[in-house]
C-alpha positions in Angstrom: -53.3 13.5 -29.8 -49.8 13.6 -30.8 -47.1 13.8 -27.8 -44.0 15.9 -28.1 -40.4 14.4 -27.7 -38.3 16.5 -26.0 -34.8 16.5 -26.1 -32.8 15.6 -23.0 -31.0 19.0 -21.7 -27.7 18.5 -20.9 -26.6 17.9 -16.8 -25.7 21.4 -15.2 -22.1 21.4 -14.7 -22.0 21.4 -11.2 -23.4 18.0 -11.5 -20.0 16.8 -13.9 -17.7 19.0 -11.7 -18.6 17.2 -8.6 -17.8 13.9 -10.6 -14.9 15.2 -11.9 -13.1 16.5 -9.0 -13.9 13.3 -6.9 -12.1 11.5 -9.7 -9.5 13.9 -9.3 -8.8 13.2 -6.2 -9.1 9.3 -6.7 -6.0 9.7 -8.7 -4.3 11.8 -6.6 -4.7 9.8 -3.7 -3.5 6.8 -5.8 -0.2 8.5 -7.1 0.3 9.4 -3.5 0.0 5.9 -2.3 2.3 4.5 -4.4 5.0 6.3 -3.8 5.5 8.4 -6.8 9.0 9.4 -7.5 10.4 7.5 -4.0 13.4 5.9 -3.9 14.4 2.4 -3.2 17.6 3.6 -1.4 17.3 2.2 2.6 19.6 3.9 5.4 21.6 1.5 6.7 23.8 2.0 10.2 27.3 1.5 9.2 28.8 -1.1 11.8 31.3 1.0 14.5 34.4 0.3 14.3 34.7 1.3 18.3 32.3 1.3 21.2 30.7 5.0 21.7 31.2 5.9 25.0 29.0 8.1 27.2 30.8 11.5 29.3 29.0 14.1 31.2 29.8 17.7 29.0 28.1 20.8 29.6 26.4 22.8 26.4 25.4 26.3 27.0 26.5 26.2 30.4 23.9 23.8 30.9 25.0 19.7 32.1 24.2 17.1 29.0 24.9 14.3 28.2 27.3 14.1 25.4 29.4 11.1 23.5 32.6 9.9 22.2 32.6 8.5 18.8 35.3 7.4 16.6 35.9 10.0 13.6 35.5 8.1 10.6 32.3 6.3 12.3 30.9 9.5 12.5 31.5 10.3 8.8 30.3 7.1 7.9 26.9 7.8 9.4 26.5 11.4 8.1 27.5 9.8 4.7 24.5 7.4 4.7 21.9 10.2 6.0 22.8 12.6 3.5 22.8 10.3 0.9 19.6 9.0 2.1 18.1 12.4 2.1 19.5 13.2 -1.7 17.8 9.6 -2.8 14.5 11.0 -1.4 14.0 13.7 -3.4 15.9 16.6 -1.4 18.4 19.4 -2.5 22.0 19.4 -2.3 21.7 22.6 0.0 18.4 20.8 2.2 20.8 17.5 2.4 23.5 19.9 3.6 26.1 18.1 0.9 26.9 21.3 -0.8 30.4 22.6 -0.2 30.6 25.3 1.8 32.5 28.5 0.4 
C-alpha cells in the first residue's frame, strides 16, 4: 500500500495578516520612540535683565493678578518659545512667527 504525499496548502491570509500588522505596529512603535524627526533644540529661560514685579489689574472687569516685565525680557522669551515651537516640527503660522499683514 502506497501512501499519497500531499502538498502543504498555503497558510490562509488572515493567519500572515495578523503577523504582518503586529509587525507593523512593532515598527511603528519603534519610530515613535525614538523620536523621529525631533529636534535637539532645548528652550532655555533667557536671564532677566530686571526683577518682574507682581500688581493687582483687573481683566474683563474681573480682579487678576497681572505683572510688570521689562520689554526686551519679554521679547526675549517669546523669541525662544517660538523658536522652540518652529524646531519641533510646527508652522510658521501655528508658531505664530508669521508677519502679520
Amino acid at each position: 500500500m502506497t501512501k499519497s504525499i500531499r502538498k502543504p496548502r498555503p497558510a490562509p491570509w488572515w493567519r500572515w495578516g495578523g503577523w504582518l500588522s503586529l509587525l507593523w505596529l512593532l515598527i511603528m512603535a519603534q519610530a515613535c520612540a525614538t523620536g523621529a524627526g525631533k529636534s535637539p533644540f532645548q528652550v532655555s529661560v533667557p536671564t532677566l535683565q530686571a526683577p518682574v514685579i507682581p500688581v493687582a489689574c483687573r481683566l474683563n472687569g474681573q480682579p487678576a493678578e497681572c505683572a510688570i516685565l521689562l520689554k526686551t525680557d519679554l521679547e526675549a522669551i517669546v523669541r525662544n518659545l517660538k523658536a522652540a515651537c518652529l524646531a519641533n516640527g510646527q508652522s510658521a503660522k501655528e508658531c505664530l512667527t508669521e508677519n502679520p499683514q
